[in-house]
C-alpha positions in Angstrom: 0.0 0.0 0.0 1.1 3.5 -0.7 2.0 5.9 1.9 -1.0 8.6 2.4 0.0 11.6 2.7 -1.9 13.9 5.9 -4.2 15.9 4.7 -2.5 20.0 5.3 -3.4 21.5 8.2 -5.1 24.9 7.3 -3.3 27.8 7.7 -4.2 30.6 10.0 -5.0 34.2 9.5 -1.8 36.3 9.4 -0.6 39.6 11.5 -1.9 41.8 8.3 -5.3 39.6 8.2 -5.7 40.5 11.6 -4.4 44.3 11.5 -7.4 44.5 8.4 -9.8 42.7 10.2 -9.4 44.6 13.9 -9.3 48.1 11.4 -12.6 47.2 9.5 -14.1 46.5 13.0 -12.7 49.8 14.7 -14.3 52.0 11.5 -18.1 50.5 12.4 -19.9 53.5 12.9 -17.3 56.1 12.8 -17.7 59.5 11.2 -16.2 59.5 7.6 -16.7 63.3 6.6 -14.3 65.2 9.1 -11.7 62.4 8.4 -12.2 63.0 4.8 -11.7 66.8 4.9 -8.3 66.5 7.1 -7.3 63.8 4.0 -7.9 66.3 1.6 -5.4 68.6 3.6 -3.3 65.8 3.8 -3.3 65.0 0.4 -2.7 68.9 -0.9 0.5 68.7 1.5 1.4 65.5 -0.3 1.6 67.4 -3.6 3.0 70.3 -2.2 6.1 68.3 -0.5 6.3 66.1 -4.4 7.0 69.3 -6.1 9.0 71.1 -3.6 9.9 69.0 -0.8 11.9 72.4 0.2 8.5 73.9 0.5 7.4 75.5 4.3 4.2 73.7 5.7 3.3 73.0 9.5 4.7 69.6 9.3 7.9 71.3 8.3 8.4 73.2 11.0 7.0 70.1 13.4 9.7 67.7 11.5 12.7 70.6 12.0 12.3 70.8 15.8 12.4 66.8 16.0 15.7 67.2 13.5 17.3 69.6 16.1 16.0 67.6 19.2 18.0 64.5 17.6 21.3 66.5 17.8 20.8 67.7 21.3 20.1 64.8 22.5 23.2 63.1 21.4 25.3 66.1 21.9 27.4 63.8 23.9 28.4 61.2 21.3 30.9 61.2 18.3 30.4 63.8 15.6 29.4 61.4 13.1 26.8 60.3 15.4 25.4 63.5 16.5 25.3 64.3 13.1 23.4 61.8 11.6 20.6 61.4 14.8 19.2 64.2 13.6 18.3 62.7 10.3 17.4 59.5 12.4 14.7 61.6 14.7 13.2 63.0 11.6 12.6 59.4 10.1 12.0 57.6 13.9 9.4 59.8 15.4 6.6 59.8 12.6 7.3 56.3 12.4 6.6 55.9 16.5 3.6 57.6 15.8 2.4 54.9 13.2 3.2 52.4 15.7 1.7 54.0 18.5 -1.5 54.7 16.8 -2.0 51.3 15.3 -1.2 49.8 19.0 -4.1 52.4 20.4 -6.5 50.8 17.6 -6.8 54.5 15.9 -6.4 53.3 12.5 -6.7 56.7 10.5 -4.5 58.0 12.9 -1.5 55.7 11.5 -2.3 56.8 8.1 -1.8 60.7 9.4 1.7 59.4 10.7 2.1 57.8 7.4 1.3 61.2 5.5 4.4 62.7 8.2 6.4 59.9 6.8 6.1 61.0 3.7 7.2 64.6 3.9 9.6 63.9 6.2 11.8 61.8 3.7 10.9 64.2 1.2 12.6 67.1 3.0 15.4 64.7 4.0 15.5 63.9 0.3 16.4 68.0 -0.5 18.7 67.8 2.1 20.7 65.1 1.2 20.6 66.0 -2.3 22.0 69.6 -1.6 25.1 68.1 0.2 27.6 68.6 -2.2 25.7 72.2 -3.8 25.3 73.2 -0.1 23.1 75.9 -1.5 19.9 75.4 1.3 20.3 77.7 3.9 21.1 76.2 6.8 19.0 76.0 10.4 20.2 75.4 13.8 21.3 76.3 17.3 24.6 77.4 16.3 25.7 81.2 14.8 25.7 80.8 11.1 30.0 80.9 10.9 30.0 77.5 12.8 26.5 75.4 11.2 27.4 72.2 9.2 25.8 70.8 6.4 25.2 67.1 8.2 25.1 65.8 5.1 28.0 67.3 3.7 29.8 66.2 6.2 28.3 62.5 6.3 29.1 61.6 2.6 32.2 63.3 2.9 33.4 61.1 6.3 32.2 57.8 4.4 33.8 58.8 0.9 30.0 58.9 -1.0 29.6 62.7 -1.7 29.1 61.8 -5.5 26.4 59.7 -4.8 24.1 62.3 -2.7 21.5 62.7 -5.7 21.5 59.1 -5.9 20.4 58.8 -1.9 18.0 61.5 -2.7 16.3 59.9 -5.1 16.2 56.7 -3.0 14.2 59.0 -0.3 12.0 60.4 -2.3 10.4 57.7 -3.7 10.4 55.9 -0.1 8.8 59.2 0.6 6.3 59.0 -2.7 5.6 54.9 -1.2 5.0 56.3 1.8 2.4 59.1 1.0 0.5 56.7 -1.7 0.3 53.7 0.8 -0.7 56.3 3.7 -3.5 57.6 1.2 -4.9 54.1 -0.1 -5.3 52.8 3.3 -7.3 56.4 4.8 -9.3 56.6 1.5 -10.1 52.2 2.7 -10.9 53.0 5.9 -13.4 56.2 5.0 -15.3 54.2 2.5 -15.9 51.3 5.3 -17.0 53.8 7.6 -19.3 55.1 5.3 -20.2 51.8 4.6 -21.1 50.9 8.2 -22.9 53.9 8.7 -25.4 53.5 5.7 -26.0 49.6 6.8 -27.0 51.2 9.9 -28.8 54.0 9.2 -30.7 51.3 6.1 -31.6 49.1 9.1 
């Protein structure tokens, strides 16, 4: 007799069936239309930041102080490090705020700290682009005889100054993924909550 083979065990929902599933549940009678408004806002900045990531918004100024903060804060280490952590806190903190509003179950939230994502490598992506040009003006706690272009500097320390507009690009489009993706999943989660609410308003 041949061997029989067992017959597969079925496979269980994964982390991102769950995340979709606990997100269509959280949307169940939510209000779409104020959400949708503060998307539209989101989205215009979007634009803005894909034309001219150099371009002043709120979030710009937000993103800067967190930029600064990251230098401060590791004041104490090597150059290289202190200058690089402000890059890192620019990235890190709209990306704690994803996490932190996904683990609070405030789905369109995440997608508002996607939208930050997004502009923040944007911005990054001018800045890292310019290191070689050096022609943004430069921001920070120092006079204006002693501020360094962290970038600049970076490339220059690890040999890859020729190579900023290649980083740039890299950024932006991470930036671009991060703004579409952000967008897709607030423009989901408006049309289930409208969803929800018509079922029970038809009921």
């Amino acid at each position: 007799m041949g061997h029989i083979e067992p017959a597969p065990k079925p496979r269980g929902p994964t982390t991102l069936d769950l995340l979709i599933d606990d997100a269509r549940e959280w949307c169940q009678g939510r209000m779409w239309i104020p959400r949708a408004l503060l998307l539209l806002f989101l989205v215009y900045i979007f634009t803005v930041k894909f034309r001219d990531p150099t371009r002043w918004t709120i979030f710009y100024g937000i993103t800067l102080g967190f930029h600064e903060m990251g230098h401060l804060v590791f004041a104490w280490a090597p150059h290289f490090i202190t200058s690089i952590m402000g890059s890192v806190f620019q990235i890190a903190i709209p990306i704690i705020c994803v996490v932190y509003f996904v683990r609070q179950r405030d789905y369109f939230g995440a997608s508002v700290g996607g939208f930050w994502l997004s502009y923040s490598l944007s911005e990054l992506s001018a800045y890292v682009g310019d290191a070689r040009s050096k022609d943004l003006p430069l921001v920070g706690f120092a006079s204006s005889e002693d501020l360094e272009h962290d970038w600049g500097y970076l490339l220059g320390a690890l040999h890859m100054l020729p190579a900023d507009h290649f980083f740039a690009f890299v950024l932006r489009m991470l930036g671009l993924a991060a703004g579409l993706g952000s967008c897709a999943f607030a423009v989901w989660l408006l049309l289930t909550m409208a969803r929800s609410r018509n079922v029970r308003g038809s009921v």
